[in-house]
N, C-alpha and C positions, 0 to 999 in steps of 0.2 A: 618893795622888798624889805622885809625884815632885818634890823640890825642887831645881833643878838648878845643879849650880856647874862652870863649865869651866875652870878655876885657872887654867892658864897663857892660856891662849887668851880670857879675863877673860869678866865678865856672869855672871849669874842669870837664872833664870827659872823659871816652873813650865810643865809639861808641856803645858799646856791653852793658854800664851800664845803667840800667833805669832812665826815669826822674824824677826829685823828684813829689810826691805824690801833687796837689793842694790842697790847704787851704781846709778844712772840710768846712769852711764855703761858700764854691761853691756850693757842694751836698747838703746842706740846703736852700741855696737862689733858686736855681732850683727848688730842691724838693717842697718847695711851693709853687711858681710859675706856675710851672706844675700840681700841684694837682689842682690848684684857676682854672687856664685854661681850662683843659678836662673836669671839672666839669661844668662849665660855659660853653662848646661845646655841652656836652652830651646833657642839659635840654634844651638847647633854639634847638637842634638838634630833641627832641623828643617832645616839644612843636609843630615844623613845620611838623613835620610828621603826627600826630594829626589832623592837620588841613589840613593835604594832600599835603602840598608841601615838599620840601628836600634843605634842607640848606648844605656847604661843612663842614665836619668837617674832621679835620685832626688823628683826633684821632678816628674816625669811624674805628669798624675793618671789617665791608664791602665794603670801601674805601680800606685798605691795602691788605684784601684777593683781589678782582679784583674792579679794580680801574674805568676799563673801561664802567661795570654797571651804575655806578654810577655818570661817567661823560654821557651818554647817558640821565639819569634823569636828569642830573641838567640841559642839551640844553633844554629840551623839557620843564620843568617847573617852570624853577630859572636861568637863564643864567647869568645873573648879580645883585650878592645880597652883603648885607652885615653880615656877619657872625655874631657867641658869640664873637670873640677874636677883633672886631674890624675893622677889614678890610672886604677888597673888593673883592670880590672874580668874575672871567672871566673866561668863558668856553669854547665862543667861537672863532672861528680862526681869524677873523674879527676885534675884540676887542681885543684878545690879539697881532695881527698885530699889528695893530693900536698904543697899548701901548709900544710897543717891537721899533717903529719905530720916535715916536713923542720924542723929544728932550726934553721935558717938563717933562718925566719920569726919574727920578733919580735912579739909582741900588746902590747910599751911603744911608744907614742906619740912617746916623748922619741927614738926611733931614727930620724926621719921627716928625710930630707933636706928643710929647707923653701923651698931654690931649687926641689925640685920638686913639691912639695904642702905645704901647711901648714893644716892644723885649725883652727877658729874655738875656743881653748878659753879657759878664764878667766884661764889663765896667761899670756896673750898680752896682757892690760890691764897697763896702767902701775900698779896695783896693789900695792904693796911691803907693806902694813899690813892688818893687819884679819881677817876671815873668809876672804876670799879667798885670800891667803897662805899660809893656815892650808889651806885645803881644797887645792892645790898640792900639798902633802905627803902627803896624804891617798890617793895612787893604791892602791885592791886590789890582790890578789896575782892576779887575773884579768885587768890590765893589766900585769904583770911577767913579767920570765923568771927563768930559771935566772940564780945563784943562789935570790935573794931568793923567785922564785917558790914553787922547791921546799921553800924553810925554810916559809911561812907554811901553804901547803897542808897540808905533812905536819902542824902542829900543829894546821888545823881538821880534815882529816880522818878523822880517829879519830870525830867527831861522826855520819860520814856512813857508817859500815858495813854491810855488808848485814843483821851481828846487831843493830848497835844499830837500823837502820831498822826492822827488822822485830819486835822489841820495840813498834814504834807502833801496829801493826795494832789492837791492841783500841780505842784511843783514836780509830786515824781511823773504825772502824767506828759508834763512837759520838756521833762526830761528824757523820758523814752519815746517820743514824738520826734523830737531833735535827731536823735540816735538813731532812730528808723528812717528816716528822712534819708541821710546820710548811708544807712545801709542801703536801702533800697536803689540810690542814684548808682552805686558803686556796680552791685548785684552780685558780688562774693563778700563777705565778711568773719572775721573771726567770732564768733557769740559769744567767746570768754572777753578778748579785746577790747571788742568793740562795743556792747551790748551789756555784757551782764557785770565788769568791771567798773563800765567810769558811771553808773547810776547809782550805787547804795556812796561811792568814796565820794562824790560829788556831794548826795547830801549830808552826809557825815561832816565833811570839812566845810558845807554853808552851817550847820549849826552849828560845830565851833568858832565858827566866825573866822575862818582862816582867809585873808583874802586873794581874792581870785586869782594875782598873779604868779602867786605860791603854789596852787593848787598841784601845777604839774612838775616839780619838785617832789612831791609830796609822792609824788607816784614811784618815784626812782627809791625813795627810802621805804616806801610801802613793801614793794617786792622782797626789799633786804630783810623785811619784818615779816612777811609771809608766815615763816615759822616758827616764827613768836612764842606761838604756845606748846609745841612741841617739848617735851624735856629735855634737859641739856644731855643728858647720857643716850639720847638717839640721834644726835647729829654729828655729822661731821666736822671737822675743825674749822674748817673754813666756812660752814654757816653759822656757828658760834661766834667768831669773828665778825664777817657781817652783818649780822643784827645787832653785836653791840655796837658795832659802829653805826648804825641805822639808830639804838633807840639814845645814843648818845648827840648821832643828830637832831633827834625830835625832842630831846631834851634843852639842850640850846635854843632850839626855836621855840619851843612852848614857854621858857621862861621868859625872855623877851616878849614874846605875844602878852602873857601873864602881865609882865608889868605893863605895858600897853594898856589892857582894860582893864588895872586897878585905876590910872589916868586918868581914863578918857574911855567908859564903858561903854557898849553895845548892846544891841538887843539881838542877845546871840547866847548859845550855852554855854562859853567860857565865862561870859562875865555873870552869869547866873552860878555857875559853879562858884566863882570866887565869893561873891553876895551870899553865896548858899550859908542859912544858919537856922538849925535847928536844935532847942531848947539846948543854946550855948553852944552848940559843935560846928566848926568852919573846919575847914582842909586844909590844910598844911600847902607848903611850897611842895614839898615830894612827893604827899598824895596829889593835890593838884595836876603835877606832872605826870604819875603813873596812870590816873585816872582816862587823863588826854588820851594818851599813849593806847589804854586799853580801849577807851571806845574807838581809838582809828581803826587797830586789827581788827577787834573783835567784834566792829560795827558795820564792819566791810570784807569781808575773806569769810564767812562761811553764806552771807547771803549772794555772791557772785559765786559760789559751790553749789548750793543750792538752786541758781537761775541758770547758770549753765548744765550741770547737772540735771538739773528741770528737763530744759529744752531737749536735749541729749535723750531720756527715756520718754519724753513724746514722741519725738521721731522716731526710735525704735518699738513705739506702741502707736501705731497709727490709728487703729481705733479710737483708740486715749484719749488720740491728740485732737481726734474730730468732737468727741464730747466737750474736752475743753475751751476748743474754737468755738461749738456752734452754741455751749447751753451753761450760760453764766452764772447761773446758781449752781454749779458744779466746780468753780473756781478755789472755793475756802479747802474743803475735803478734796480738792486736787491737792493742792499746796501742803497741806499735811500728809497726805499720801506720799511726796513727794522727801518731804522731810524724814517718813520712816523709812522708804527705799532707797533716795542717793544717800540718805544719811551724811550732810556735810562734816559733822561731827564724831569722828568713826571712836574716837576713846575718852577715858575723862580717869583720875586717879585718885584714889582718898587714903589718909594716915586713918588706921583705928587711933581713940582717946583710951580707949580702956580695952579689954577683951572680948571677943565679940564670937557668937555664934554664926555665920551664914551660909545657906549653902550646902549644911553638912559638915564644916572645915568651921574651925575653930584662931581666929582672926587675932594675934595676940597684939596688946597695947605696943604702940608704936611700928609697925607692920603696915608696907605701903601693901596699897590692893590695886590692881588696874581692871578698868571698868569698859569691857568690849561691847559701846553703845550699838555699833555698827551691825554688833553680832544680838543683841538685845534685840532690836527693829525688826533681825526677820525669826525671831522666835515662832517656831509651832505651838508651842502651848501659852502662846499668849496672842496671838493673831491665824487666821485662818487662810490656808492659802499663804502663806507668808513672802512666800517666791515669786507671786502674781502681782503685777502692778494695776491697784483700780483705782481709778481718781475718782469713783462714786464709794468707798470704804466709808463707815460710817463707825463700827467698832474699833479705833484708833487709838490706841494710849500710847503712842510715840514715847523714846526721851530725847528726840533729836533736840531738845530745844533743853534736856536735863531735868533735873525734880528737886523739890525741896528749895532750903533757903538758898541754892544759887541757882535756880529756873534762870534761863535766858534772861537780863533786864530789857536787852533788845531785841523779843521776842514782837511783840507787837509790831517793831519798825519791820524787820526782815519779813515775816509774813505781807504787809501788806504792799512791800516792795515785789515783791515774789508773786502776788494777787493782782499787780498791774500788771510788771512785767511782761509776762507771760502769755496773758490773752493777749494783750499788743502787739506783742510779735505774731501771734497768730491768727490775728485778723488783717493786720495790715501786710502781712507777708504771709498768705496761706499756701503758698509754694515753696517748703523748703526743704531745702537736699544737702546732706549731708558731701562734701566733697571728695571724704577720703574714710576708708576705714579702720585707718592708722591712729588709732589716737593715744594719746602720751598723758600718763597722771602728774602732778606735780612729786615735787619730793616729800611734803607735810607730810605727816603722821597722825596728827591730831586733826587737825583739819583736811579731810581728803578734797579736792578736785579736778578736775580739765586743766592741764596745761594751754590747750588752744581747741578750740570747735570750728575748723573751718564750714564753715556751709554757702548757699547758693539761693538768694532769697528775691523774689519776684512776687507781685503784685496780682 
């Protein structure tokens, strides 16, 4: 067990104790926040419906039941509008290319003109001291640009190659070996649970070298972190709350871990992050930390979206699922087929740097824009058939994995987890039955998936 000291940033703790509780007055700047917001979404939402057209609102719950309705409406009668909350809103694959690829889009938050939209974020409390402060500084290199972007990337990078990923194969094989093993003796299992969770968090926390005893801790703070990347002005108080208390715990424990392999290294990607130095640039203690932090989420919660997800539109394409079972050069353009239809990744948001044309709609400096990838993927005039799941698709320009200088880093790892996964369960379980037809989404926004997959799996 980890004994955790975070020096500058003061307190102890061990691994296993919870993080302290954030300031009450978080759940109260939220909570109004968010009531002013979805109030303001609802009425200018059902003003437009009135008048027959369909604006996006995030807080729509026919948006969160199926999402894909209602990107369908928005191509056809609103493709590029501007919403209650302020922004921009892009449906199609085109425009959101476009946005995803023009250097003149900013993914830093701090670029946000906020006469004309402003974020619910923590850095907006009166706040001066403390954790909060502290996690301020904290932004990934997944909300930065160029510069800073490009220094932090290219030093984790190296982690994510197609030779170092593919070095993994034997481990993730024996990983889903285990897990099937295990499913199979039982003969009901959940496939979010049991299956498509503990395989990508497993190897994510072997390569940071997290050790094993920790592991299932890690699970309890994981869940709290689920929504991570969702914006702070779509959640609820109380999940604003628990993810900082979530990444305030994995801030404590990665510091301690941290000073551990400056000690005493490992042949592991924390201690290669810390050693990481290219022409002069090493990572800081807070990138360090943020860095950790983003490959947990973001290294594990969209490819268990993606694997349960997966499994989930096999079974409902049985055909599909027989081509994927029986004819293995059909596994890669499954898994991107896969990518553009569950879409783990349903939005992504960029600040214009300067004024911008897209779309028709004129984009002015400082103007967030939100990017409906979800509704991108099943474009008509960018894919044929759009509605149709074919795991033999071969014209595929996905952005499920995003474009430009923030494409997926752990693009290569998730595919190829997703390329084992998957045939594995359906060779070694080619009897699988769905238990119930009830199934529940998570609450993410950003990241959509399966709450749980029950199913019924035999030999």
């Amino acid at each position: 067990m980890v004994t955790t000291s975070i020096g500058e940033y003061g307190g102890t703790m061990t691994s296993s104790e919870p993080a302290s509780e954030p300031d009450s007055r978080i759940a109260d700047f939220v909570a109004q926040r968010t009531a002013q917001y979805s109030e303001a979404a609802r009425a200018v939402r059902d003003e437009a419906a009135a008048a027959g057209t369909l604006v996006w609102d995030p807080y729509d719950p026919a948006w969160v039941k199926d999402p894909y309705a209602v990107y369908a409406e928005l191509r056809r009668t609103n493709p590029v509008h501007r919403n209650a909350l302020g922004f921009w809103v892009f449906t199609r694959h085109a425009d959101c290319l476009a946005l995803l690829r023009d250097r003149r889009s900013s993914s830093d938050g701090r670029n946000v003109d906020e006469t004309a939209f402003r974020e619910v974020r923590v850095a907006d409390l009166p706040l001066e001291q403390g954790p909060e402060a502290m996690l301020a500084e904290m932004a990934p290199f997944l909300f930065r640009d160029p510069p800073d972007h490009t220094r932090l990337r290219g030093l984790v990078q190296k982690a994510f190659t197609p030779r170092v990923v593919e070095g993994l194969r034997p481990r993730l094989e024996e990983i889903c070996d285990g897990l099937l093993d295990e499913a199979l003796e039982r003969g009901e299992v959940d496939l979010v649970a049991d299956y498509a969770y503990p395989l990508p968090v497993q190897i994510i926390v072997e390569m940071l070298g997290v050790p094993a005893e920790d592991h299932e801790q890690f699970r309890v703070w994981s869940h709290a972190l689920a929504r991570g990347l969702d914006p702070d002005f779509l959640l609820p108080p109380e999940a604003v709350q628990q993810r900082l208390g979530a990444i305030l715990s994995f801030v404590q424990y990665f510091a301690s871990l941290i000073e551990e392999r400056r000690q005493k290294p490992g042949d592991d990607l924390l201690t290669r992050l810390i050693q990481a130095e290219e022409q002069g640039d090493v990572l800081t203690q807070a990138e360090l930390l943020s860095t950790c932090i983003l490959l947990l989420v973001a290294g594990h919660e969209t490819t268990v979206n993606l694997i349960s997800g997966g499994a989930l539109t096999l079974i409902e394409h049985p055909g599909q699922l027989a081509r994927v079972r029986d004819d293995p050069a059909v596994i890669r353009s499954a898994v991107e087929e896969m990518l553009r239809f569950v879409c783990p990744v349903q939005l992504t948001g960029r600040v214009a740097l300067e004024d911008m044309e897209v779309g028709g709609a004129t984009i002015a400096k400082g103007e967030f824009s939100m990017l409906l990838i979800g509704s991108a993927n099943r474009d008509p005039a960018a894919f044929d058939s759009p509605e149709t799941f074919d795991v033999a698709r071969t014209d595929n320009n996905h952005l499920g994995f995003g474009f430009g200088i923030h494409h997926c880093l752990g693009a290569p790892l998730a595919r190829l987890e997703a390329q084992i996964a998957l045939p594995a369960l359906l060779r070694r379980a080619p009897h699988l039955e769905r238990i119930t037809d009830d199934l529940s989404y998570k609450e993410n926004i950003v990241l959509r998936g399966l709450e749980s997959l029950p199913v019924r799996v035999s030999a």
